[in-house]
C-alpha positions in Angstrom: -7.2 21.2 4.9 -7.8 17.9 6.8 -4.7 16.0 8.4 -3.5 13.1 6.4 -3.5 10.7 6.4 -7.4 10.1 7.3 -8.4 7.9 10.5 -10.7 5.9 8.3 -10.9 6.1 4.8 -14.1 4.0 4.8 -15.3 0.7 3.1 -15.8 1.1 -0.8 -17.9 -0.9 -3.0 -15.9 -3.5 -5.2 -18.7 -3.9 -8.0 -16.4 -1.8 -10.4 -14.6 1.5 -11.1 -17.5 3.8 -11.5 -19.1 3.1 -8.3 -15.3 3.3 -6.5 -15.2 7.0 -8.0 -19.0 7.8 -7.1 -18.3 6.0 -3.6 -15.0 8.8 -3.3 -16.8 11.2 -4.7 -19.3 11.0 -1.6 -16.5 11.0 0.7 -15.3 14.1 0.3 -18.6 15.7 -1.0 -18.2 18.8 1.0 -14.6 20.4 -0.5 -15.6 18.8 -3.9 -18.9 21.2 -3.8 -16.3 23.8 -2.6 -14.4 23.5 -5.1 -17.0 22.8 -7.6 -18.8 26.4 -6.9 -15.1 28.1 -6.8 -14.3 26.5 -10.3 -18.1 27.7 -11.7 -17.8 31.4 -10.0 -14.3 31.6 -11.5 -15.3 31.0 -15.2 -18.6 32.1 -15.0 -16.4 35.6 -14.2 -14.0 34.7 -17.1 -17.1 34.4 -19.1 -18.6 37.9 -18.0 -15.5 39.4 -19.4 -15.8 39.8 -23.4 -19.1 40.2 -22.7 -18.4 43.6 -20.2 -15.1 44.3 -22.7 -17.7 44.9 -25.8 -20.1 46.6 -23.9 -17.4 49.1 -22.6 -16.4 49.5 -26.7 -19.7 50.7 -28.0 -20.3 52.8 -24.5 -16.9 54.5 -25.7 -17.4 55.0 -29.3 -21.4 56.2 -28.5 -20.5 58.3 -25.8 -17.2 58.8 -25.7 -15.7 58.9 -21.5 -18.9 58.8 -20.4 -20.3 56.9 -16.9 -21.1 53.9 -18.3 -18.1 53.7 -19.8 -16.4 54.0 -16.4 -18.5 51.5 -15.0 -18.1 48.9 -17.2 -14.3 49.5 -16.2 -15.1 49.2 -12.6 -16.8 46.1 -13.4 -14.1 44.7 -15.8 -11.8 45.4 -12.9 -13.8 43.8 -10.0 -14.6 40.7 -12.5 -11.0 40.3 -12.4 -10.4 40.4 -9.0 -13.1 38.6 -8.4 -12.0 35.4 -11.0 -8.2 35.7 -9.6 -9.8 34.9 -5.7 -11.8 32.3 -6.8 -8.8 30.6 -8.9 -6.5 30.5 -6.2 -8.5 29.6 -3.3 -10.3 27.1 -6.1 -6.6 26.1 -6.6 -6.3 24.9 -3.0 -9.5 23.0 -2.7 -8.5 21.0 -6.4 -5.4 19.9 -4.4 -6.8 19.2 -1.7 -9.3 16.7 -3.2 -6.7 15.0 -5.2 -5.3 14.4 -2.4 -7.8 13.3 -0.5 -8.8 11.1 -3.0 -4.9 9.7 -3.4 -4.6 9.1 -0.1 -7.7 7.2 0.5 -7.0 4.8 -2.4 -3.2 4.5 -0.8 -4.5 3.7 2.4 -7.5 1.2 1.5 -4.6 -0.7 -0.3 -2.3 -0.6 2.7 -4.7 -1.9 5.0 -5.6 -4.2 2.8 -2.2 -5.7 2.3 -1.8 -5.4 5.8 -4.9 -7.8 6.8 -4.9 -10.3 3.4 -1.6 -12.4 5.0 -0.2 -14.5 2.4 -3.1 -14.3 0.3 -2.0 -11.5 -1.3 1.3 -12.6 -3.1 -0.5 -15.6 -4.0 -3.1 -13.8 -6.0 -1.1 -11.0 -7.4 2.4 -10.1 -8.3 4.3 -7.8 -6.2 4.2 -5.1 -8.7 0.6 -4.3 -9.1 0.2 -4.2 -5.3 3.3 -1.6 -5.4 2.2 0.2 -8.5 -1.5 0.3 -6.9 0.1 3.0 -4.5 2.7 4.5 -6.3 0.5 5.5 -9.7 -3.1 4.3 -9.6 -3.8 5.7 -6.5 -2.5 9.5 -7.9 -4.4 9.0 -11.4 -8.1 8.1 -9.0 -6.8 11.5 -7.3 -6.7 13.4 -10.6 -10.4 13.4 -12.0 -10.8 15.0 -8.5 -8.5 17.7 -9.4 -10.1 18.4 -12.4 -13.6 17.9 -11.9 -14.1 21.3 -10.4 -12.9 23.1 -13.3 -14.5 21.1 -15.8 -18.2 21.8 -14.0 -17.0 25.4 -14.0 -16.3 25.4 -17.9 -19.6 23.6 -18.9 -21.3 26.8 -17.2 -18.9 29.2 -18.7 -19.6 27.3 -22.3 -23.7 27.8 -21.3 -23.0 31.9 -20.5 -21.1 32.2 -23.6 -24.3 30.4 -25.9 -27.2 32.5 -24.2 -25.0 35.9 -24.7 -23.9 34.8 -28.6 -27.7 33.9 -29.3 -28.6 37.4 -27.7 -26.4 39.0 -30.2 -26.5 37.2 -32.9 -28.4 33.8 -33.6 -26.4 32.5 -36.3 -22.9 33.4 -34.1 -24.8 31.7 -31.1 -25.8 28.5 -32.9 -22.1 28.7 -33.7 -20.9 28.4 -30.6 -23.7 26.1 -29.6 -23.2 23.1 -32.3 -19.3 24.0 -32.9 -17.8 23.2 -29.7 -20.0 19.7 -28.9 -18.4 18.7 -32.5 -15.0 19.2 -31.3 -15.6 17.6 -28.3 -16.6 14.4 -30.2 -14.0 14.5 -32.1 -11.5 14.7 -29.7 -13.2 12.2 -27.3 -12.8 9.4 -30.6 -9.8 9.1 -29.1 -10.2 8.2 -25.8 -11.5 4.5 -26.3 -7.6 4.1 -28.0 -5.9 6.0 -25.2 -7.5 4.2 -22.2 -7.0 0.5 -24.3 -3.3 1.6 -24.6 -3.0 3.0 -21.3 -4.1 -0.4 -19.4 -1.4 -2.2 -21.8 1.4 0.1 -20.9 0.1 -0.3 -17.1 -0.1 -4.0 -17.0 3.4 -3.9 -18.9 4.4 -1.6 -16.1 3.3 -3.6 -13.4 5.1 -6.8 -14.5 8.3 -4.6 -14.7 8.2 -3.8 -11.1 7.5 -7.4 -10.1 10.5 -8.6 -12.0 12.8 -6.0 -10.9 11.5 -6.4 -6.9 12.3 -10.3 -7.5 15.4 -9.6 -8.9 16.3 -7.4 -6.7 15.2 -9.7 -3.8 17.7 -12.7 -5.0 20.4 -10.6 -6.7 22.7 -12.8 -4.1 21.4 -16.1 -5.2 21.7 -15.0 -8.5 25.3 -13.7 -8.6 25.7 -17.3 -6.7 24.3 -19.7 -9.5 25.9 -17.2 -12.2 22.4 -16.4 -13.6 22.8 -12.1 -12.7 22.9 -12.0 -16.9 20.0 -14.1 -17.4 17.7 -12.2 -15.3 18.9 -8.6 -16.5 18.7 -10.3 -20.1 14.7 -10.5 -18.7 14.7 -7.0 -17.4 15.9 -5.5 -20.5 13.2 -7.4 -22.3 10.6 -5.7 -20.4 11.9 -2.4 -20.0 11.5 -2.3 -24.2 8.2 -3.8 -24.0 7.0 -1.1 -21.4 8.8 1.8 -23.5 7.0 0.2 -26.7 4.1 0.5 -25.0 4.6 4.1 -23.1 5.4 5.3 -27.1 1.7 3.7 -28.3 0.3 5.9 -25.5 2.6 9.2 -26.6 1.3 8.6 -30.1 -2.1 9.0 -28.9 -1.8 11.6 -26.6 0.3 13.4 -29.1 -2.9 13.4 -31.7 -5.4 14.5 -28.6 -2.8 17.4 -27.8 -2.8 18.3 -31.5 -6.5 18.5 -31.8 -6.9 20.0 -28.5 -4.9 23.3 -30.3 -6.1 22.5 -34.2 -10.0 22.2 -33.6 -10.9 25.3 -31.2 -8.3 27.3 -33.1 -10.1 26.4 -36.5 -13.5 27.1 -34.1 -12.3 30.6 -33.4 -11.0 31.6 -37.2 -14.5 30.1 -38.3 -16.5 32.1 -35.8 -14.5 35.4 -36.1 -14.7 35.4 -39.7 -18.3 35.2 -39.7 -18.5 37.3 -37.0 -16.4 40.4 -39.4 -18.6 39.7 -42.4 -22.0 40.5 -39.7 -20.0 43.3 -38.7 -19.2 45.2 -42.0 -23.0 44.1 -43.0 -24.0 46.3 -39.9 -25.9 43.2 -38.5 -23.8 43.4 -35.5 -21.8 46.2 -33.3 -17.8 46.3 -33.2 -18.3 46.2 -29.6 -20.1 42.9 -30.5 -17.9 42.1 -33.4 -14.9 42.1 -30.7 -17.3 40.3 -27.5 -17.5 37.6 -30.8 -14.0 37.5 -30.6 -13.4 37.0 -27.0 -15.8 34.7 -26.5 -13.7 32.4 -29.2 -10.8 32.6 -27.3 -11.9 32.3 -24.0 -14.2 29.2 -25.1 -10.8 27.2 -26.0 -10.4 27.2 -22.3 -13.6 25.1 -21.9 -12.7 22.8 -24.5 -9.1 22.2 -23.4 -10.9 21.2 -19.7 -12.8 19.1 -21.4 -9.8 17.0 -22.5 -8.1 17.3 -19.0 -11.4 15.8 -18.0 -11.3 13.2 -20.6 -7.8 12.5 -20.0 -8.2 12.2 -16.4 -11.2 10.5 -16.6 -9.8 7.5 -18.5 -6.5 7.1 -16.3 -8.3 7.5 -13.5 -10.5 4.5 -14.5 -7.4 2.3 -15.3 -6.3 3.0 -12.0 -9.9 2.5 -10.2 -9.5 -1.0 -11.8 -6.0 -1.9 -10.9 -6.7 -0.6 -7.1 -10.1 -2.8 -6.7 -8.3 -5.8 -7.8 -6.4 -5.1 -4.9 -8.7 -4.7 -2.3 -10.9 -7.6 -3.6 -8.2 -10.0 -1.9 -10.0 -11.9 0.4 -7.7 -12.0 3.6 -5.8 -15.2 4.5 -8.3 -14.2 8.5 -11.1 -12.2 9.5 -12.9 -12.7 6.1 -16.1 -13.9 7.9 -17.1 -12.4 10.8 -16.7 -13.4 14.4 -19.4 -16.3 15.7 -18.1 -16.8 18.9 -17.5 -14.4 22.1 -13.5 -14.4 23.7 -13.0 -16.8 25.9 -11.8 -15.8 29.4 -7.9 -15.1 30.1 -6.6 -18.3 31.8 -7.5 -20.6 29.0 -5.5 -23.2 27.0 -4.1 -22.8 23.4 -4.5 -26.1 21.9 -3.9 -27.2 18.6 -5.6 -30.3 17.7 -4.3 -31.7 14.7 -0.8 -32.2 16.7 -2.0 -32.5 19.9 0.2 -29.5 21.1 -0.9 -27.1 23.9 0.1 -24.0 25.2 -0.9 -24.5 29.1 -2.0 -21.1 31.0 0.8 -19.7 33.4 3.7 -22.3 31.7 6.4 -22.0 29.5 6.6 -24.8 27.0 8.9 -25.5 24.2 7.9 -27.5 21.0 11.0 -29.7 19.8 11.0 -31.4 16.2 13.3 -33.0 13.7 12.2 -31.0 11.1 12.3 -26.7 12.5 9.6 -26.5 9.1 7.0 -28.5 11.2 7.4 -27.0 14.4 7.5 -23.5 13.1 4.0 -24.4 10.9 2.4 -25.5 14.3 3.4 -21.9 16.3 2.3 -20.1 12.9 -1.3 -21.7 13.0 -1.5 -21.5 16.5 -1.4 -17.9 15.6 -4.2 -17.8 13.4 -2.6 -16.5 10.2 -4.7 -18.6 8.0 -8.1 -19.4 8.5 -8.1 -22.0 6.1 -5.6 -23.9 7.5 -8.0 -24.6 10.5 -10.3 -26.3 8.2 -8.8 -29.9 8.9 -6.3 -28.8 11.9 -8.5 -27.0 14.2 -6.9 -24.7 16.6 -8.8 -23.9 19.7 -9.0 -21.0 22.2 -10.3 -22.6 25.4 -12.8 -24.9 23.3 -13.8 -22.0 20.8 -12.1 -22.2 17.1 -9.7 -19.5 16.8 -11.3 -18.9 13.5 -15.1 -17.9 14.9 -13.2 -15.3 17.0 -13.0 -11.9 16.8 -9.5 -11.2 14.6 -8.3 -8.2 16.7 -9.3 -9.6 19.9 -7.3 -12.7 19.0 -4.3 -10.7 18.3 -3.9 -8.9 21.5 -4.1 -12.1 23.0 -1.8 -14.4 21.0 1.5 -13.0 19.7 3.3 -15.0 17.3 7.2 -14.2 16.7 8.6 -15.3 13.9 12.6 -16.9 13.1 12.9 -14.3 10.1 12.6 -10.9 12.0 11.0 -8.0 9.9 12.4 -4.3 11.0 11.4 -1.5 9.2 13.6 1.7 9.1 12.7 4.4 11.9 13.9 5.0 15.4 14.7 2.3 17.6 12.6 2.9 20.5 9.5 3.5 17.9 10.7 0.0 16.5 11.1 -1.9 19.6 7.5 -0.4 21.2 5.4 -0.2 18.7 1.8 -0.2 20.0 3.0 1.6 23.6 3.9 4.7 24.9 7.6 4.3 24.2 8.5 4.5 28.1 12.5 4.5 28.5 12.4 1.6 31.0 10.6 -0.5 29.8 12.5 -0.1 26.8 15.6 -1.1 28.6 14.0 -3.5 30.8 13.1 -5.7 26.9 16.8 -4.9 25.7 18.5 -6.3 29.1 16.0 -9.8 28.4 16.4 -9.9 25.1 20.0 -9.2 25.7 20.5 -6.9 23.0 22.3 -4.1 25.0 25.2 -4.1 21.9 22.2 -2.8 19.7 21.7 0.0 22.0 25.3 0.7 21.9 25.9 0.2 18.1 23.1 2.6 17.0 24.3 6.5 17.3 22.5 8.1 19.9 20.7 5.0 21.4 16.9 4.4 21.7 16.7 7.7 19.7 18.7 6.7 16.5 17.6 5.4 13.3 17.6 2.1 12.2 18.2 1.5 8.5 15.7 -0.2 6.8 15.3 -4.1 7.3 17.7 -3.4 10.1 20.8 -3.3 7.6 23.5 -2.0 9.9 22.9 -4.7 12.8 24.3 -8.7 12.7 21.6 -11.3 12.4 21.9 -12.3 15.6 21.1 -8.2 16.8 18.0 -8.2 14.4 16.8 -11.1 15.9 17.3 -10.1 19.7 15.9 -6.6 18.4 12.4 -8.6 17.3 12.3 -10.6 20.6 12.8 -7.3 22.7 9.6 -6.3 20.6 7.8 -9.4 21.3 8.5 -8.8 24.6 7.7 -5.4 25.0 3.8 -6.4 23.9 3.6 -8.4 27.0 0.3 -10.5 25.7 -1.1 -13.4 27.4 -0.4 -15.9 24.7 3.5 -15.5 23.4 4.6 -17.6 20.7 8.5 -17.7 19.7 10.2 -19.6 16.4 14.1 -20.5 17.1 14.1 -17.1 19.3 17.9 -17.3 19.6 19.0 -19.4 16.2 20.9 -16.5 15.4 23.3 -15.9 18.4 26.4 -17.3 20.2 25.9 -19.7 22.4 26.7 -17.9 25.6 24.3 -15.3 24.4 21.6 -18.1 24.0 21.9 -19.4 27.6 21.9 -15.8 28.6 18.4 -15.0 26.7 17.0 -18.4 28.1 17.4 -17.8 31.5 16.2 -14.4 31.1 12.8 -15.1 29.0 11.8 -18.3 30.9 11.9 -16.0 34.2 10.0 -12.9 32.5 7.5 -15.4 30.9 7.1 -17.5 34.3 3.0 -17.5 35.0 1.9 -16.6 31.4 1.5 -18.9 28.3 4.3 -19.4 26.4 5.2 -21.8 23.4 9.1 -21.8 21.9 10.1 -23.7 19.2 13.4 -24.5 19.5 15.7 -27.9 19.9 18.6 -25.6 21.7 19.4 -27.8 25.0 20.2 -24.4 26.5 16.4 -23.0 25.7 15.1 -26.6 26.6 16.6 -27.2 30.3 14.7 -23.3 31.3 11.5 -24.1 29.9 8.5 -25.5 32.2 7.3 -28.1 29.8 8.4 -29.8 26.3 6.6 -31.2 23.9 8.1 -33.6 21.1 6.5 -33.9 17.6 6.7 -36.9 15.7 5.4 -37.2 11.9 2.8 -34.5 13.0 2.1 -35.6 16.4 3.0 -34.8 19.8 4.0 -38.0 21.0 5.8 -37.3 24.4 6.2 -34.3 27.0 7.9 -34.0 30.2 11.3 -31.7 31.3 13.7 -31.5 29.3 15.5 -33.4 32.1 12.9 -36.2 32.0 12.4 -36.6 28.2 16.4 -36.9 28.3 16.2 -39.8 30.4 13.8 -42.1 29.0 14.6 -45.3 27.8 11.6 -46.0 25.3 11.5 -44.8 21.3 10.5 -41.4 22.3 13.3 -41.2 24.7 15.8 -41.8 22.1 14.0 -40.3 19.3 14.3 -36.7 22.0 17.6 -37.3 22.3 18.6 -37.7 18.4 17.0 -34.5 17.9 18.8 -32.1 20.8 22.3 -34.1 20.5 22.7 -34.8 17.2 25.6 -33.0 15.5 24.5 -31.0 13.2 27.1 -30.0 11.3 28.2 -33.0 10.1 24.3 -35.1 10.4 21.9 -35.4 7.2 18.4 -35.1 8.6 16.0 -37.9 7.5 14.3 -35.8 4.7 18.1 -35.9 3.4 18.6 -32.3 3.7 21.4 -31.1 5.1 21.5 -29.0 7.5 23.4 -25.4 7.3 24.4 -24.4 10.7 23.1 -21.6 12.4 25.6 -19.3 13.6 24.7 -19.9 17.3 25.8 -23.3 16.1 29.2 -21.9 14.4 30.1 -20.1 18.0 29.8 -16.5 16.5 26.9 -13.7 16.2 28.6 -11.2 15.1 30.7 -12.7 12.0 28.8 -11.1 9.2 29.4 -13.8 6.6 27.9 -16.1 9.1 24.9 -13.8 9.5 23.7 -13.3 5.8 24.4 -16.9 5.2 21.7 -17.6 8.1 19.5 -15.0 6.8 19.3 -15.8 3.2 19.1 -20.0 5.0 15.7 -18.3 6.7 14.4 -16.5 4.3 14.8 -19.5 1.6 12.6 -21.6 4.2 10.1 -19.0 4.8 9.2 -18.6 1.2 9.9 -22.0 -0.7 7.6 -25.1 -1.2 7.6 -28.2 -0.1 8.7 -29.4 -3.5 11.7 -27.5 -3.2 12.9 -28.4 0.1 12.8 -32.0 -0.2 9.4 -32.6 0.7 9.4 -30.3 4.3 6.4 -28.5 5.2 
């Protein structure tokens, strides 16, 4: 079997869920044929049987323990042999394309999610992107679990016709016109089963959403006094979803039913038929009993056919739900580069602000309002190529967004205020792209100045970290993310409020320490901390969307003009008590408060974050 994951699971066609499942089905052509000849070989030997078992009969009765009674013994026994093989190394290669096929699907989603950006929670709700792993992707894997046996009972069904219109051809036309007559009938259900089946997904989907949202704000929620409401909601949908899931019971229920009532009727029809050729001396016992077997092994057939049906339609459903996924046109890279890299040594400009990120300097980006600072560093970044459309962003004259997206991100590094930590060791989450060498490890954590992470996590650079970081203070999460920043050493490094979240001793600590790593590369910071400002080589100030003054932080202190004073209201004010023009007001970041490690301080800042990462500008009082 193949490792998997797979290195590249390869681009499929989005025209629809048919040529998705043709598109897999090429993928893994080879163990699908594998499988495909084990599954025939198999029945076609299950199929031999009745056939050698009525043969044997009439040898015995003819010529009593004769040879070719023995032989058909011999061959009775190797059939069986033969069939038990094939089934269990067929058994291997059905798993292994379901998985194959599972996988794939799981991956093309993940990548996708992983290039769209924002794009993707603005075109669909969290739940179908998580339900798109977590169930459609294993029903696309299980038509490729049970193809191989269907292919295999359709030439079984064929071996049992041509032998039962040798013996007998009213028995064989039987066989031949009875089972495609069960077949229909039980496939008049599938239309209702795959309609009910997509309602009881969709319900399913906007379950998930709901609960991951709730979930998400249960704080907020427990704040406002609105926990109730929302599980009120919850219920709701639970019921629907159950109501649904019972519609698709009630369906399957009458497929399983006929899956047992129509061959068995098949079989009592054929063998009594068969007994009245029999006593007319039209047909052999040994023939009379081959009639027999063949009507019970032929409700094998018939009950793959309805795994195949079954697995068919689900497997469709899911097709659907995972190409609406990966028809998500990413937030960057949709189109593809126009423009070769510029050389290293180049300027970062963005020209809708007039801000620039100068080659071998470290500059800092001060603003009233953190929203519009932050929104600069993130387009800088290139996270939306859209965006670029009336603020261009420029790589050494060239528009980020004709640029090749990969080569663009080693280059430019963008960390964000809200730090995002997965669970996992903390070496593998501090160096994630490198070879996870102890000192430079160490050498990040001393200038990020995180060495109480290393202490606080059992068994250092080797322990686990929860996930989201859970067990560490804001302010460690963040140091933990600028470590990681650090760590990627790119030519470009771009930092939101890098030390928001820590003491203030900490903070002049971490300034002096990243403004003499950084010294010779390009480097923006947002920040309005006078302790990040007085380290930095150059600062920028922007006004109502314009930078409209830069000089040392020293300098831009001292000037007596508008911009001057307007510096100074931003990196003196006192923000505790101050309403910001937007008439805000402003919570205090814990490096503000004096304390990183008071956890009520910490989850106040974080939820304070997260609440400006993710609401509008309606919400906030007209911020961007």
């Amino acid at each position: 079997m193949r490792s998997l994951p797979l290195t590249d699971p390869g681009t499929p066609p989005l025209t629809g869920p048919v040529a998705y499942l043709l598109w897999q089905a090429r993928q893994q052509w080879g163990i699908l044929t594998v499988a495909v000849l084990l599954g025939i070989l198999m029945f076609s030997c299950q199929a031999a049987l009745p056939y050698l078992t009525g043969y044997a009969i009439d040898s015995g009765l003819a010529q009593g323990f004769g040879p070719d009674l023995w032989r058909a013994a011999g061959a009775l026994l190797a059939l069986g042999l033969l069939s038990a093989a094939a089934g269990a190394i067929g058994h291997r290669y059905d798993v292994e394309n379901w998985l194959r096929a599972s996988f794939a699907a799981s991956q093309l989603v993940g990548r996708r999610v992983a290039r769209s950006g924002h794009t993707i929670t603005a075109e669909l709700p969290t739940g179908e992107v998580v339900s798109a792993v977590a169930n459609d992707a294993l029903r696309i894997g299980e038509i490729f679990h049970t193809v191989a046996r269907f292919v295999g009972s359709i030439v079984a069904y064929g071996i049992a016709a041509y032998v039962m219109l040798r013996t007998s051809v009213s028995l064989g036309l039987i066989v031949v016109l009875g089972l495609p007559t069960v077949a229909v009938c039980i496939g008049a259900l599938v239309k209702p089963l795959q309609r009910r089946q997509v309602a009881q997904r969709e319900a399913s989907g906007r379950l998930t959403t709901l609960g991951s949202d709730t979930v998400s704000g249960l704080r907020v929620l427990r704040g406002i006094g609105g926990e109730g409401v929302f599980t009120a909601r919850y219920r709701e949908q639970s019921q629907l979803v159950r109501g649904k899931g019972v519609a698709v019971a009630v369906t399957q229920s009458w497929l399983d039913a006929l899956q047992v009532l129509l061959p068995g009727g098949f079989v009592v029809v054929l063998i009594w038929y068969g007994a009245h050729l029999a006593v007319a001396g039209e047909i052999t016992p040994g023939q009379l009993v081959q009639t027999y077997g063949f009507a019970a092994f032929l409700s094998w057939p018939v009950q793959q056919m309805t795994m195949m049906v079954q697995s068919a339609t689900r497997a469709h459903v899911g097709a659907g739900k995972v190409l609406n996924v990966l028809r998500v046109v990413p937030a960057t890279g949709a189109r593809p580069a126009t423009q070769p890299t510029p050389p290293a040594g180049v300027p970062l400009v963005d020209e809708s602000t007039g801000t620039v990120v100068a080659p071998g300097q470290v500059t800092a980006l001060v603003c009233v309002d953190p929203d519009a600072s932050a929104a600069v560093a993130t387009r800088m970044a290139r996270f939306d190529d859209e965006a670029e459309t009336g603020t261009p962003v420029r790589l050494g004259g060239v528009l980020l967004a004709d640029l090749d997206k990969q080569a663009v991100r080693e280059r430019i590094v963008l960390a964000e205020a809200t730090s995002h930590l997965f669970s996992g060791p903390l070496a593998g989450e501090l160096d994630v792209h490198g070879p996870g060498d102890t000192e430079r490890l160490l050498h990040a954590i001393a200038l990020a100045d995180a060495q109480d992470v290393l202490d606080s996590v059992p068994d250092g650079l080797a322990g686990e970290l929860p996930e989201k970081g859970r067990s560490l203070s804001g302010g460690q999460r963040q140091r933990v993310a600028l470590a990681r920043a650090l760590l990627l050493d790119p030519e470009i490094l771009l930092l939101v409020e890098p030390t928001s979240a820590v003491d203030a001793h900490t903070e002049a600590r971490i300034a002096a320490r990243l403004t003499d790593a950084r010294r010779g590369r390009a480097t923006l910071v947002v920040t309005a901390s006078p302790l990040v400002l007085d380290h930095v080589d150059d600062v920028q100030l922007l006004v109502d969307g314009t930078v409209v003054a830069r000089g040392t932080h020293a300098e831009l202190m001292a000037r007596q003009d508008a911009e001057g004073a307007a510096y100074r209201r931003v990196v003196e004010r006192d923000l505790t008590d101050e309403t910001p023009p937007d008439g805000v007001p402003r919570v205090p970041a814990p490096h503000e408060a004096g304390t990183d490690d008071d956890p009520i301080a910490d989850e106040a800042f974080d939820e304070l974050l997260q609440e400006r990462a993710t609401s509008t500008p309606e919400n906030r009082g007209g911020r961007s």
